[in-house]
N, C-alpha and C positions, 0 to 999 in steps of 0.2 A: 767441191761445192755443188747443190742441187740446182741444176737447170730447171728453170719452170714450164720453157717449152717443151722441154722432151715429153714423151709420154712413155705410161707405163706400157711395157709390154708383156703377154701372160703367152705361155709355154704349156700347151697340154702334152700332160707324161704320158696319159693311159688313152689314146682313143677310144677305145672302146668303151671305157665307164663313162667319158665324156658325151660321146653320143645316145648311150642306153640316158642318160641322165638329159639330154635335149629330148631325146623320145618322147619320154616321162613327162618329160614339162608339157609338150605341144599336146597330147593325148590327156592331161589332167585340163587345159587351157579347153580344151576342146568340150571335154564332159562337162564344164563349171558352164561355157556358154549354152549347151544344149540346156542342162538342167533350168536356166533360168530364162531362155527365150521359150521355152515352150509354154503351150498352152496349162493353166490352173485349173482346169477342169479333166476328170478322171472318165473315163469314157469305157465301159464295159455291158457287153452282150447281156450278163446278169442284170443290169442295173438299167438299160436302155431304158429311157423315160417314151412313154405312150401319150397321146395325145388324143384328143377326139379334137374334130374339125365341127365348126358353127360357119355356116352362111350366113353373112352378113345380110339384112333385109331392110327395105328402104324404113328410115327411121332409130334405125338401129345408130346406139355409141359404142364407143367401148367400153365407155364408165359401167352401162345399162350392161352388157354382156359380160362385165368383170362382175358385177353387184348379184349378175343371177347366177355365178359358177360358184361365187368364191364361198370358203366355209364360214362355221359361224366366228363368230369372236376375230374378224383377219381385219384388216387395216384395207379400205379401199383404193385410197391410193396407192398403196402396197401393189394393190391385186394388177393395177393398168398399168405400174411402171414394168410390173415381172410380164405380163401378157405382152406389152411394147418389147422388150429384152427378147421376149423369144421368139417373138415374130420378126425380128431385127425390123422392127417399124422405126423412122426418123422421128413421127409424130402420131399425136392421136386421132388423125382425119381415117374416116372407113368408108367405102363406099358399097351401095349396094352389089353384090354378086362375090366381094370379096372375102374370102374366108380366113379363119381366125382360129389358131391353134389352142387349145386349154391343155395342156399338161395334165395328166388321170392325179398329180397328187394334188388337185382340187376339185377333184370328183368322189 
């Protein structure tokens, strides 16, 4: 009769396939995490985006400083949420003397 409490026990024949086969697993486990915690964005010396610098001057928004960079036909809002993004700004307060990166592909 089968006992319920016993448990199965497993017998490795071949160590060696067994461990080449752990290898395998922990080294694929490894590259699925890398692949998906890294960063979405592709970063290459060809492709390095340039920026020109604006000094911020008393009076000055960002709306005012997105409205005079951005190209024609572009969504303004567009243009302050991408300018906030890459200035890693929290919000859109500026203050005088502080500067403000514009990306060259809206120049």
């Amino acid at each position: 009769m089968y006992n319920k409490t016993s448990k199965r026990k497993y017998v490795v024949i071949d160590k060696f396939r067994f461990f080449v086969f752990l290898f395998s697993l922990i080294v694929l486990s490894i590259y699925i995490i890398l692949i998906f915690s890294s960063n979405t964005k592709a970063y290459s010396s060809i492709y390095d985006e340039k920026y020109i610098e604006v000094e911020v001057k008393y009076g000055d928004t960002l709306w005012d400083i997105a409205k005079k960079h951005m190209p024609d036909d572009y969504d303004i809002r567009k243009m302050v949420y991408e300018l906030r993004e890459f200035n890693n700004m929290k919000d859109v307060n500026i203050y005088p003397g502080d500067v403000i990166k514009i990306p060259n592909r809206y120049n």
